[in-house]
C-alpha positions as CSV (number, residue, x, y, z in Angstrom):
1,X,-16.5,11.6,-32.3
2,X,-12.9,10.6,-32.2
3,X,-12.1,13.0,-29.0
4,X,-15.0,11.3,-27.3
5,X,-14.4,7.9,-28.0
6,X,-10.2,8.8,-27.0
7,X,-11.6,10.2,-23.9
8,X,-13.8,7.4,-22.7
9,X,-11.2,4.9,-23.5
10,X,-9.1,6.6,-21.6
11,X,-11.4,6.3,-18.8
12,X,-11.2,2.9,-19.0
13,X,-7.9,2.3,-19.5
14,X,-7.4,4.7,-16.5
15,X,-10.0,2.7,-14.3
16,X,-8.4,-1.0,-15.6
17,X,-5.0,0.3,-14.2
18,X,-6.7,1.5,-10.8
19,X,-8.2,-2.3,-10.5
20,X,-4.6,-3.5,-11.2
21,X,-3.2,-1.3,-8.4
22,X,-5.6,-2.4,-6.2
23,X,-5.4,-5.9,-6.7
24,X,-1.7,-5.9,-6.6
25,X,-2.5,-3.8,-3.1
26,X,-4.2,-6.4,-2.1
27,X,-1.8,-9.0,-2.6
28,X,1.2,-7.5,-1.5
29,X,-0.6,-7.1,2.3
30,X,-1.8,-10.5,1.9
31,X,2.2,-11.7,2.1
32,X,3.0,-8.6,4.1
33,X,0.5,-10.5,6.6
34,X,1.7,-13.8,6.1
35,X,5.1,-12.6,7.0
36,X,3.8,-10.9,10.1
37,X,2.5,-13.8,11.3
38,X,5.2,-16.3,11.0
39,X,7.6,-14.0,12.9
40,X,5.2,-14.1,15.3
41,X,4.5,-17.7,15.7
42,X,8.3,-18.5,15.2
43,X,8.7,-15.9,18.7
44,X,11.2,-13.7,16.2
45,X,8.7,-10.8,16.7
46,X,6.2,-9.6,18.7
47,X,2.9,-7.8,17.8
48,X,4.1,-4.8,20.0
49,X,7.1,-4.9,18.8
50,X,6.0,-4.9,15.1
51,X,3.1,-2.0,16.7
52,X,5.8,-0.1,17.9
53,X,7.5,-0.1,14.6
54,X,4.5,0.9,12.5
55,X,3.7,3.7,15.2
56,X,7.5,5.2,14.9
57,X,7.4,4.6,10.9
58,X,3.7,6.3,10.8
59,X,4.9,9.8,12.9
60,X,8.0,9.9,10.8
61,X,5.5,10.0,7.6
62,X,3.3,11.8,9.4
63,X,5.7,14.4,10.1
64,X,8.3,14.6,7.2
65,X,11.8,16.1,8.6
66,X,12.3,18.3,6.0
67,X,10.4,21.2,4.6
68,X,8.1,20.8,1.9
69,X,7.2,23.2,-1.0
């Protein structure tokens, strides 16, 4: 009983930490967005601009420049 009851707690505690990471997700593209959109409004950036940059930062992921195992 001991093993199942350590196993389904850890279940939970496993899932609790998921709906932390999420939430924390959640926020951190909420300011991410916030940030966006002031440069934006102030005329510092410009959606292409910051589309351009996500587009060169997504191939570089996409394609990491060194070999992997």
């Amino acid at each position: 009983m001991d093993s199942f009851f350590s196993t389904s707690m850890n279940e939970v505690n496993v899932l609790a930490k998921l709906a932390d990471l999420k939430e924390d997700h959640y926020h951190h593209l909420l300011t991410l967005s916030a940030l966006m959109e002031l440069l934006i409004d102030k005329g510092i950036l410009t959606r292409e601009e910051i589309d351009k940059k996500a587009h060169e930062l997504d191939q570089f992921m996409a394609h990491p420049p060194y070999p992997t195992v």
